[in-house]
DRENNU-462060 format. One line per 10 residues: number of its first residue (from 1); for each residue x, y, z of N, C-alpha, C, CB. Coordinates in steps of 0.05 Angstrom, whole numbers. Atoms other than C-alpha are relative to their C-alpha. Glycine has a CB too. Example, Ala and Ser with C-alpha at 12.3 -4.5 7.8 and 13.67 -1.06 7.14 Angstrom:
<recs>
1 = 18 -24 0 246 -90 156 18 24 0 -20 1 25 ~ -16 -24 -1 273 -21 143 -15 22 14 9 9 -29;
</recs>
This chain:
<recs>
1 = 17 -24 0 0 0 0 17 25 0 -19 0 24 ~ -9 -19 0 23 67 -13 2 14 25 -11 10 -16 ~ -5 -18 -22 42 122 45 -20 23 -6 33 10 3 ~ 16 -23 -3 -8 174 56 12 24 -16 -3 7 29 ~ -10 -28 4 43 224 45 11 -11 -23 21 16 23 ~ 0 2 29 59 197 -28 -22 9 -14 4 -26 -6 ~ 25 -3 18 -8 198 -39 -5 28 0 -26 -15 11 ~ -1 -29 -3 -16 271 -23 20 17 -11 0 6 24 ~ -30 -13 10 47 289 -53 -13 -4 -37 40 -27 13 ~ 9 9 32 9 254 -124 -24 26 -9 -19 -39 0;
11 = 26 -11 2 -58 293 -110 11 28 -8 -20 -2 29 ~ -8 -22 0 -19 356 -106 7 14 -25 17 -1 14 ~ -8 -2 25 20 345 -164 -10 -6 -26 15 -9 0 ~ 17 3 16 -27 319 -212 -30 -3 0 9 -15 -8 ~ 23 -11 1 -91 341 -237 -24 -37 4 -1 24 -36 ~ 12 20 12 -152 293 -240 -3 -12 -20 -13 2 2 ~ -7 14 21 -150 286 -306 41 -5 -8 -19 18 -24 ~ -27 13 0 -81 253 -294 9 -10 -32 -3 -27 22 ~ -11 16 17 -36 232 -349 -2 -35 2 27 11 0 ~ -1 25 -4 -26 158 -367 17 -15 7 -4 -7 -13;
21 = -20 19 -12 37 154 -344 -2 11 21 30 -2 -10 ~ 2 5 -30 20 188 -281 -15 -18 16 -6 19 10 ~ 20 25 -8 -34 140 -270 16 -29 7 -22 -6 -28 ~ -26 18 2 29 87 -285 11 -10 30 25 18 -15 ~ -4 1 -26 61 114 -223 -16 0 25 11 14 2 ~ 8 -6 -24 12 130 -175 -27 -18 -10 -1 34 11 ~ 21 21 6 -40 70 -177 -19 4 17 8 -28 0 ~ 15 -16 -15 -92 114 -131 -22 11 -15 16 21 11 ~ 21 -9 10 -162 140 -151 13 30 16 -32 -17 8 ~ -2 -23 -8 -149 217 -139 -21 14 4 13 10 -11;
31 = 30 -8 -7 -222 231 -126 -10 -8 29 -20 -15 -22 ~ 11 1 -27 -239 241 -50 -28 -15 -4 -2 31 12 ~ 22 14 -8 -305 195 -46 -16 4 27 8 -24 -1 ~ 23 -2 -22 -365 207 7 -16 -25 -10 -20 31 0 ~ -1 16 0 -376 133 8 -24 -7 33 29 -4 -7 ~ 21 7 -25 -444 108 54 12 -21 19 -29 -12 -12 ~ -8 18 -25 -431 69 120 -5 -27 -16 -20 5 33 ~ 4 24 6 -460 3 87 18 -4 -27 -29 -4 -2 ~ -17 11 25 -417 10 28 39 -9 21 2 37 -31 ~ -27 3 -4 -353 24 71 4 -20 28 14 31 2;
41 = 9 22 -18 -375 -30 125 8 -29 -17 -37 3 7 ~ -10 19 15 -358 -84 66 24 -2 1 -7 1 -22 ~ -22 -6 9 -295 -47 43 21 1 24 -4 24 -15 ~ -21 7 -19 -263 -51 112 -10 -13 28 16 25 6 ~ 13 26 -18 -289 -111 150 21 6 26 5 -38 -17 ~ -7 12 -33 -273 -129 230 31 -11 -7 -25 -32 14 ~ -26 -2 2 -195 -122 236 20 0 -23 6 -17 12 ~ -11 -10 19 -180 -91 166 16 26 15 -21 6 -23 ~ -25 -25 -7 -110 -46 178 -1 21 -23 35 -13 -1 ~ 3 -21 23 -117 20 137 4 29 15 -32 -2 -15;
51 = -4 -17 -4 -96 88 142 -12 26 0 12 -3 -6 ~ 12 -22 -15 -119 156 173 14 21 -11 0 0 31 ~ -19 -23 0 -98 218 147 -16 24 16 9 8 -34 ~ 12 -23 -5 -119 287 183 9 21 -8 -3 4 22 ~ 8 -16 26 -146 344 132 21 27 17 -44 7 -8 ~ -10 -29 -4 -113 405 176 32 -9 3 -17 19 30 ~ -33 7 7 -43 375 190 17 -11 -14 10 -8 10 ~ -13 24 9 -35 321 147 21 -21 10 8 8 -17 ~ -16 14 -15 -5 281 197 -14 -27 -8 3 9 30 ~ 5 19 7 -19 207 183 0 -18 31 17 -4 -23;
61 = -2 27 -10 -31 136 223 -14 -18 -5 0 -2 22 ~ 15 26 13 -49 73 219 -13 -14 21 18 -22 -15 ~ 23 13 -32 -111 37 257 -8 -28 -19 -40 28 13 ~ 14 8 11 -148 -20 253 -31 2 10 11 -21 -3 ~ 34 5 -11 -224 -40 259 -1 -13 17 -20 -12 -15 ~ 3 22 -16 -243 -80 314 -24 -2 5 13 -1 20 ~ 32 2 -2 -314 -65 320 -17 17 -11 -9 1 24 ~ 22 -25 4 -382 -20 307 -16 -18 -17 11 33 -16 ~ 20 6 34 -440 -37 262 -21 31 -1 -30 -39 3 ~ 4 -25 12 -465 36 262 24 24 -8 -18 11 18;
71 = -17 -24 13 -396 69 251 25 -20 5 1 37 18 ~ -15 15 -10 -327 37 252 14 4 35 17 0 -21 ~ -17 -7 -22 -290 31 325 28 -17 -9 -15 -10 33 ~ -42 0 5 -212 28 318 23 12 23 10 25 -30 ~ -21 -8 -19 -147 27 348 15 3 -13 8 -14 20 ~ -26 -6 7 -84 61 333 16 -33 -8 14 19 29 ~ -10 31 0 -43 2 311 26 -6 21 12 -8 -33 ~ -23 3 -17 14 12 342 7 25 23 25 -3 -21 ~ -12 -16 -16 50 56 403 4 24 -12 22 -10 10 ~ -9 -19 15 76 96 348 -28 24 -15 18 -17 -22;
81 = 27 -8 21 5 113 314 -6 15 20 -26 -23 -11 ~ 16 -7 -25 -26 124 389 18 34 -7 7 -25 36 ~ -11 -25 -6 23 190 397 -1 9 -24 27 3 13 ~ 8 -18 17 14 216 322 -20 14 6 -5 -7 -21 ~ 22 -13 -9 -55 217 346 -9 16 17 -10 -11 3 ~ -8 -27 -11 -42 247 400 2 26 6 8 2 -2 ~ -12 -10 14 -6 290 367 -20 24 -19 13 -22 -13 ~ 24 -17 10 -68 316 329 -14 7 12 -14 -8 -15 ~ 11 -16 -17 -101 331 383 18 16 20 -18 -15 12 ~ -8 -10 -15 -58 369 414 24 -5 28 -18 6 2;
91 = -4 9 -19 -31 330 461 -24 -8 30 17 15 2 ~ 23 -3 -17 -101 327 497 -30 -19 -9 -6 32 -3 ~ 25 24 7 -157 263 488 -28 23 -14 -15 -21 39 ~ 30 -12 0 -225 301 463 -18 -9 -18 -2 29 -5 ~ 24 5 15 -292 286 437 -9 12 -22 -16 2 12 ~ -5 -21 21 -279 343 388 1 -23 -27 33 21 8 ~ -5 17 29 -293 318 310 27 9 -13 -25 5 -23 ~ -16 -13 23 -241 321 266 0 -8 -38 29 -5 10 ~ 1 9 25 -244 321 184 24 -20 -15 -3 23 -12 ~ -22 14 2 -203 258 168 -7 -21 -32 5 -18 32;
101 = -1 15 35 -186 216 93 9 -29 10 30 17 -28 ~ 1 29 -3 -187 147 100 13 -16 -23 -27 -8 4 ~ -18 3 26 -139 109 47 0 -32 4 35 18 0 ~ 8 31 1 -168 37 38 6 -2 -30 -35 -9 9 ~ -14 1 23 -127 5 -22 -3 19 -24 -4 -23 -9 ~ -8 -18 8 -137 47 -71 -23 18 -11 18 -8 -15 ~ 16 -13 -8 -190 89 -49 6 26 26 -16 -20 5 ~ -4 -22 -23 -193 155 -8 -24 13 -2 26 22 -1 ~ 21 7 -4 -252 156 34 0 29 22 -4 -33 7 ~ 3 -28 -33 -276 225 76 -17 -13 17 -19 37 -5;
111 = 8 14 -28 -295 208 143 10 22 21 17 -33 5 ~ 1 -17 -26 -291 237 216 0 -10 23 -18 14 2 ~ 2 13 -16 -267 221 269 -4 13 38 22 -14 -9 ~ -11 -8 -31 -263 236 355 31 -8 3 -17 -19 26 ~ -28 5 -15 -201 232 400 -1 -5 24 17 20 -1 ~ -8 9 -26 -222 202 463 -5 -34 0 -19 18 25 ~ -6 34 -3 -205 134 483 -30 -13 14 31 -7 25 ~ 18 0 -22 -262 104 518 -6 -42 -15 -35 34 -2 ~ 16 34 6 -297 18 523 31 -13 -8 -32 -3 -36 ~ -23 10 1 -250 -32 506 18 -6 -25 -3 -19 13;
121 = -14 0 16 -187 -47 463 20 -20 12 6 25 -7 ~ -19 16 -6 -143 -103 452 25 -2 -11 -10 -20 -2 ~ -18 1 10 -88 -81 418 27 19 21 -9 9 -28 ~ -15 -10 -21 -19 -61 460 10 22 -16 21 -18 13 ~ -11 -24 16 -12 8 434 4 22 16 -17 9 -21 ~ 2 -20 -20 -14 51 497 -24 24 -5 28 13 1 ~ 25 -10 13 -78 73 468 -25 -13 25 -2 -15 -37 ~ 13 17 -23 -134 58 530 -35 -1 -9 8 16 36 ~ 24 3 11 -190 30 484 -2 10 -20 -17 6 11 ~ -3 6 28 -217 42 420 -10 37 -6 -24 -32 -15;
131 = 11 -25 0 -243 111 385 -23 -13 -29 29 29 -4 ~ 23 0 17 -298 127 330 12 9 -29 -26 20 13 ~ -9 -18 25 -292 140 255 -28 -6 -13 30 -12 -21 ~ 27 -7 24 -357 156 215 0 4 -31 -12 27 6 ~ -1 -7 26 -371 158 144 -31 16 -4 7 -28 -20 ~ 22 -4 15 -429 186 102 -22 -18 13 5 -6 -30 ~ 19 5 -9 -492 172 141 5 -30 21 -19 -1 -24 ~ 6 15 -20 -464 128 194 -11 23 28 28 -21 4 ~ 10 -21 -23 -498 141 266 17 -10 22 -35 -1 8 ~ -20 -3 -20 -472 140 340 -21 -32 11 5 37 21;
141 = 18 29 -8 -489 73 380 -29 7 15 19 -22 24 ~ 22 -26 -7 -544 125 412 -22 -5 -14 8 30 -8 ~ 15 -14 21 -576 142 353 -8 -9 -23 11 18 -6 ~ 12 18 22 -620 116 294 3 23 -16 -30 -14 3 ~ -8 -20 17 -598 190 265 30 3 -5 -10 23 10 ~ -28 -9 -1 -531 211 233 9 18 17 7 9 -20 ~ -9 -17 -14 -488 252 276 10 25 -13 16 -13 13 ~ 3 -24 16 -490 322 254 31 12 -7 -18 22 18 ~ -21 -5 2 -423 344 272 22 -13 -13 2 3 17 ~ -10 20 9 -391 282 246 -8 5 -36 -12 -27 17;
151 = 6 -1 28 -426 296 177 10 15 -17 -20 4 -4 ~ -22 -32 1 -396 374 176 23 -13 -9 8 20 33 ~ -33 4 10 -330 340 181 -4 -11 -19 22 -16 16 ~ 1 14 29 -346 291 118 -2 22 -15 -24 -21 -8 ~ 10 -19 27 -369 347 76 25 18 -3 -31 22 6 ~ -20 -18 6 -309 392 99 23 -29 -10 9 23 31 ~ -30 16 4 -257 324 83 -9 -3 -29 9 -35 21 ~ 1 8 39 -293 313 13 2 29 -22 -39 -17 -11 ~ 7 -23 20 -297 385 -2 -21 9 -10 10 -2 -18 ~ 25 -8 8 -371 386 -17 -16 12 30 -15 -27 -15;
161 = 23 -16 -25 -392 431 44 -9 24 -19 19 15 36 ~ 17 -21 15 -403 494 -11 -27 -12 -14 19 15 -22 ~ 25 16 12 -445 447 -44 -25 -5 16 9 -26 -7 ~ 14 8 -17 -483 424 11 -12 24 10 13 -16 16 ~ 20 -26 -13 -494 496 40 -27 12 -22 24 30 5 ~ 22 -1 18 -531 507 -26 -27 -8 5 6 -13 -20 ~ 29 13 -5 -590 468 -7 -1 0 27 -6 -28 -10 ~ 20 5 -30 -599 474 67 -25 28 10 26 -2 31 ~ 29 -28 -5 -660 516 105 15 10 13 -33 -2 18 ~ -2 -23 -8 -651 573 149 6 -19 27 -24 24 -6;
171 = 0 10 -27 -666 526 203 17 -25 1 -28 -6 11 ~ -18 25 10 -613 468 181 25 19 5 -5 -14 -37 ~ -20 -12 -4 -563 524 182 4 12 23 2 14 -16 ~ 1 -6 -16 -577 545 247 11 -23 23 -21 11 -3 ~ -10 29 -12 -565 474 273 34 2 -12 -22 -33 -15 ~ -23 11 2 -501 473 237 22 17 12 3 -7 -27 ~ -9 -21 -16 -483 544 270 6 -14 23 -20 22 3 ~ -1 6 -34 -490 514 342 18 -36 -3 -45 -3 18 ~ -22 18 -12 -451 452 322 25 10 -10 -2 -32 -8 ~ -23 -10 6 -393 493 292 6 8 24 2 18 -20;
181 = 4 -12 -25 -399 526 365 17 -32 21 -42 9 4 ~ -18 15 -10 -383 465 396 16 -11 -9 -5 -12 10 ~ -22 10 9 -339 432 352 37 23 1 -12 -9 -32 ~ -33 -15 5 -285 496 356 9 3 -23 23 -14 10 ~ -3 -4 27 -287 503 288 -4 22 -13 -11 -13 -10 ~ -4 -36 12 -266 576 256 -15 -10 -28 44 17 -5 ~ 18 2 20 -284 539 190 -17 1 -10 -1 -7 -5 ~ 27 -11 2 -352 531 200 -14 16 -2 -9 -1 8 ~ 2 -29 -10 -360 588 234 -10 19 -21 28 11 8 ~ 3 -20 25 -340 627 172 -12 -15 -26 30 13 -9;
191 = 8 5 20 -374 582 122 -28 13 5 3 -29 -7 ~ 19 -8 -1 -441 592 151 -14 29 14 -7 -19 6 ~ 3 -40 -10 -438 670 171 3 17 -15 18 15 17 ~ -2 -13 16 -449 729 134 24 25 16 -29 7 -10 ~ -18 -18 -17 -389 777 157 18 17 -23 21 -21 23 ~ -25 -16 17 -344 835 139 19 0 17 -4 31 -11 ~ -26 -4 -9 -302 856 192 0 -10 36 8 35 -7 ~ 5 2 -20 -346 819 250 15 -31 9 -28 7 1 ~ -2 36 -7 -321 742 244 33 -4 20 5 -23 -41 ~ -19 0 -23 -250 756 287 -19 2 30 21 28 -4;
201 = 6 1 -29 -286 785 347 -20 -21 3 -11 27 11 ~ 21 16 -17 -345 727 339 19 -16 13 -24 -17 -15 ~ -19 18 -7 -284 675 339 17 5 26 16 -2 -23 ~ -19 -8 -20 -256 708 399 -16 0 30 13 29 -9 ~ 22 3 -17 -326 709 439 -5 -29 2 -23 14 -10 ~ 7 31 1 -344 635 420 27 -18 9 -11 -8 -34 ~ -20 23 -11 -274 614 455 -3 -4 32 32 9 -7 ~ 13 8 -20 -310 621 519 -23 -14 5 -1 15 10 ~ 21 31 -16 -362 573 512 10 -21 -3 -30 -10 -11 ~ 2 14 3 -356 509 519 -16 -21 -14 3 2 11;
211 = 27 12 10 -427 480 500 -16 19 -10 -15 -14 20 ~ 24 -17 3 -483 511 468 -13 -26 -10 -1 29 -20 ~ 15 26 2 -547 466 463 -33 18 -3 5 -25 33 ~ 20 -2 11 -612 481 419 -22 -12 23 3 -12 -27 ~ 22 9 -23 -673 478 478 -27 1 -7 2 18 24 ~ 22 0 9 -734 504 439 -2 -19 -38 -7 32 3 ~ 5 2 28 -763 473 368 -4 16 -11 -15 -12 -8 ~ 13 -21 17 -773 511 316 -23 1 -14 13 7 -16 ~ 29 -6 7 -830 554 298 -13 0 -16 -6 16 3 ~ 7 1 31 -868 563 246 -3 27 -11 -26 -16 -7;
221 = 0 -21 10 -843 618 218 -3 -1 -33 23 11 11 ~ -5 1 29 -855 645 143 30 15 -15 -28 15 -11 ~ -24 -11 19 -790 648 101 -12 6 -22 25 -19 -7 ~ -1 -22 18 -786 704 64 20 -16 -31 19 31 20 ~ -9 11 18 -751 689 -7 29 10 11 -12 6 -29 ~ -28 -19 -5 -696 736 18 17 1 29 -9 32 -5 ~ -1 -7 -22 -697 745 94 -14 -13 23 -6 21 -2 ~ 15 16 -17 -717 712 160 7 4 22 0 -25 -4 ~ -12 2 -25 -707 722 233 -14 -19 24 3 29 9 ~ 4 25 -16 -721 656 274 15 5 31 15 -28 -17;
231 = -8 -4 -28 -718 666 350 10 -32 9 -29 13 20 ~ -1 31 -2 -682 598 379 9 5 30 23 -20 -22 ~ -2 7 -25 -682 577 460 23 -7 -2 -15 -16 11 ~ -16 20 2 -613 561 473 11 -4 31 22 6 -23 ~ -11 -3 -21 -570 536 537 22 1 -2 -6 -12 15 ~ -26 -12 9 -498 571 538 14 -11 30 -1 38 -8 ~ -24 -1 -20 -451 535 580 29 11 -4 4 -24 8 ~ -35 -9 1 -381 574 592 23 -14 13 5 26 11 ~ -33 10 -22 -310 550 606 2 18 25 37 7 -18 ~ -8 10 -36 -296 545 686 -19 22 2 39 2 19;
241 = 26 -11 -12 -364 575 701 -18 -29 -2 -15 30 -20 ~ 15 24 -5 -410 525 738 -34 9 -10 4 -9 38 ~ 24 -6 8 -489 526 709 -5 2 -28 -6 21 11 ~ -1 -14 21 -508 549 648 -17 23 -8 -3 -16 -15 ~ 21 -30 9 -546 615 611 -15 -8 -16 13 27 -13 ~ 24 1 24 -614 605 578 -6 26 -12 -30 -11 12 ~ 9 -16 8 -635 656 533 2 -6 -28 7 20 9 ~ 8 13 19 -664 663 472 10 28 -27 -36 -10 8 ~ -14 -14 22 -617 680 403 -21 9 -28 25 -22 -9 ~ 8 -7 25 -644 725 347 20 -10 -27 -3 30 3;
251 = -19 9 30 -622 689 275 -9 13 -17 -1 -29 -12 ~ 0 -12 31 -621 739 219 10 -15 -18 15 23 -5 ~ -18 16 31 -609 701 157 -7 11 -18 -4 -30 -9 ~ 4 -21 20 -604 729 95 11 -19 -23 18 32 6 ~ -12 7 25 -591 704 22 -2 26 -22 -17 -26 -12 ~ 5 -28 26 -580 758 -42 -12 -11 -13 23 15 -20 ~ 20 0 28 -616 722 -90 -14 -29 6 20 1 -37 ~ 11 13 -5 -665 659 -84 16 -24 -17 -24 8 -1 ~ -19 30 -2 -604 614 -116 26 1 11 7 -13 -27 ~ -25 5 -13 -553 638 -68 -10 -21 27 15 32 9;
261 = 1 10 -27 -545 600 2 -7 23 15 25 -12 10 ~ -7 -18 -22 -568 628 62 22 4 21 -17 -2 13 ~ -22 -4 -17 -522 656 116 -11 17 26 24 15 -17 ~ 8 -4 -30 -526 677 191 22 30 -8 10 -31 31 ~ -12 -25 1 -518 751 199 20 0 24 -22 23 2 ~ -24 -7 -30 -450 756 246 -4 25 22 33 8 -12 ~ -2 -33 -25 -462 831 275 -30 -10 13 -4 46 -21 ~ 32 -10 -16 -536 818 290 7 -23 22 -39 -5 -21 ~ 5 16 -17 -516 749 328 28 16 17 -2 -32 -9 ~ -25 -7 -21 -447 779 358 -17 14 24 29 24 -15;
271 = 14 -17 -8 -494 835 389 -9 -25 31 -25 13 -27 ~ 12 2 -13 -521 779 428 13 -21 12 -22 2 -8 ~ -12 22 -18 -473 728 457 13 9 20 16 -17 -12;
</recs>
């Protein structure tokens, strides 16, 4: 099997429509795939070894499967893998998603994964138990729904999140607002916000929460072709403050024309966190 970092070294250097002698050398599909849980549930069966790359460092390791039938669970393979991983987080375990490429023979698969260890693991990697990796519409052992935040990251590892913002509602984007919120994600942030010179100070406000958590449903409001402002219940827990703050966020959303995307006005929500 190839090295991650060949493979990325190929993607870089040659286009999709690859020559035939680069095709020669680099025996890789160069097309990121968003590949469904039941397809990639075949493609890497109960203790298939395959490699992890992560989209913001490109740091690499190698895991295997050892369990899941709604998402895969995996372990670092080795001692060495465990501290890359690590490594990507910071030096610090978290439940935090991250947007990760998956490189099953000669396939590269977007996916998403966590970083905390948790249930059990039998491989001696100094790794204490197994972690999660999601694809395209897998769910959590929880849940008979996909995991929202987990999906974000697919869309940001395949590159089809502009795509995807194209078609969502007012109130789909509002959900994906409050999980960019907890995930710690500037990306999101700024995909789904309308901003000029407000998206530093939101990113600088939203590093004191910890949680935010959607408390009311939504109403039935009438969207406008253009304009909409959706009141949403939320509960705001902050870093090292005990409790949390209920109150309830005004969402301006706005699109310019009825085939752009909508977007969350930044000044009208900064105003209010």
């Amino acid at each position: 099997m190839l090295s991650v970092s060949l493979l990325l070294t190929a993607i870089m250097s040659e286009s999709v429509g690859a020559s035939s002698a680069a095709e020669k050398r680099f025996p890789i599909s160069f097309m990121v795939e968003m590949l469904p849980w039941e397809v990639v549930d075949q493609l890497l069966p109960r203790k298939a070894v395959f490699q992890v790359v992560d989209l913001e460092t490109g740091l690499q390791f190698t895991v295997q499967r050892r369990a899941g039938s709604k998402h895969a669970d995996v372990q670092p393979l080795t001692k060495k893998d465990t501290d890359t991983m690590k490594k990507i987080y910071n030096g610090k375990w978290s439940w935090k998603r991250r947007a990760i490429l998956v490189l099953a023979d000669d396939q590269l698969i977007a996916a998403s994964m966590h970083g905390m260890p948790h249930g059990a693991g039998a491989l001696r990697n100094g790794f204490p138990g197994h972690f999660c990796i999601h694809f395209l519409n897998s769910t959590t052992h929880g849940s008979k729904y996909p995991d929202l935040s987990h999906q974000m990251m697919i869309l940001k590892a395949a590159g089809k999140l502009d795509d995807y913002l194209q078609t969502v509602s007012p109130y789909e984007l509002i959900d994906m607002y409050l999980a960019a919120v907890n995930q710690s994600d500037p990306y999101f942030i700024n995909a789904v916000t309308h901003h000029t010179k407000s998206l530093k100070k939101m990113l600088v406000k939203l590093k004191d929460i910890e949680a935010v958590k959607r408390e009311s449903d939504f109403g039935n409001e009438e969207l406008s072709y253009l304009a909409v402002d959706i009141p949403v219940k939320v509960e705001i827990f902050q870093k090292g403050k005990r409790g949390k703050e209920t109150k309830v966020l005004h969402f301006v959303i706005r699109r310019d024309s009825i085939t752009d995307p909508w977007k969350i006005e930044c000044e009208s929500l900064l105003k209010q966190i």
